[in-house]
N, C-alpha and C positions, 0 to 999 in steps of 0.2 A: 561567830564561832562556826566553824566547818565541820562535817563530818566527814571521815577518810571514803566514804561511798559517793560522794559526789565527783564528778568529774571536772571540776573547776581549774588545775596545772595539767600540767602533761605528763606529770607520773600515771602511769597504772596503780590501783591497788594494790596492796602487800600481798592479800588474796581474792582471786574469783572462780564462778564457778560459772558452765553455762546452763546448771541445768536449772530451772526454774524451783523446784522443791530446795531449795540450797539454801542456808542464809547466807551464805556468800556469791548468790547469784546479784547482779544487779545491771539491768538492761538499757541507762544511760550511757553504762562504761563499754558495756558493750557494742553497740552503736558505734563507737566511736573505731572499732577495728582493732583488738589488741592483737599485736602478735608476739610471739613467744621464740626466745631463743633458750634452748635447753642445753647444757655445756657446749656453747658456741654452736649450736646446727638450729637451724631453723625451723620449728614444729608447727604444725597442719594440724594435727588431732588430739589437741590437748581438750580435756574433759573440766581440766580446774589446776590451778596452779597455788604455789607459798611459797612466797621469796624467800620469807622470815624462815622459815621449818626447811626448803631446800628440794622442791619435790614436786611432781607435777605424776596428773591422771590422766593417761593418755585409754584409748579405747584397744581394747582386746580382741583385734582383728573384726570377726561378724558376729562373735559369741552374745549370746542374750540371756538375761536373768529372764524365771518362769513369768514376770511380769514382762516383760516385751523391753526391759531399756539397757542398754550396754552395757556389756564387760567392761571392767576397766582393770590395768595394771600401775602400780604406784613405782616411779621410780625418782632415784635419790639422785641430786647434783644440784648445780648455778643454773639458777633460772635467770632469765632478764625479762619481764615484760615491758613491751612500749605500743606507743600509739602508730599506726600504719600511716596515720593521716598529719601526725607530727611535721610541721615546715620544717626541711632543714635550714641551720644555723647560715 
């Protein structure tokens, strides 16, 4: 039996996060190079993504919470995650 946090296929996660306080952080999947296409455009600063919910946390320019860790804005659409290091077919 598998659980959906192992990285064992070439799907990405439904959901991850990068930051380590997350429970949807997980740093085998990570390793592995997720990248993110967010209504067809290619995303750099995504903070945590949900396939299933439609919606990805990107960083809020330089802004910083009184704790020192980034803004984020939530924004809604088709996310696709996939693997960077995926062989093509």
């Amino acid at each position: 039996m598998t659980d959906d946090k192992t990285p064992d296929n070439d799907t990405p996660p439904d959901r991850l996060s990068i930051d380590p306080r997350s429970p949807h952080f997980n740093a085998e999947v990570l390793q592995r190079d997720v990248g993110i296409r967010f209504k067809g455009v290619e995303k750099t600063n995504v903070e945590e993504y949900s396939v299933s919910e439609g919606w990805v946390r990107v960083a809020a320019g330089n802004a910083k919470d009184r704790y020192g860790n980034s803004l984020t804005i939530k924004l809604t659409g088709a996310v696709e995650p996939y693997f960077k290091d995926k062989k093509p077919a």
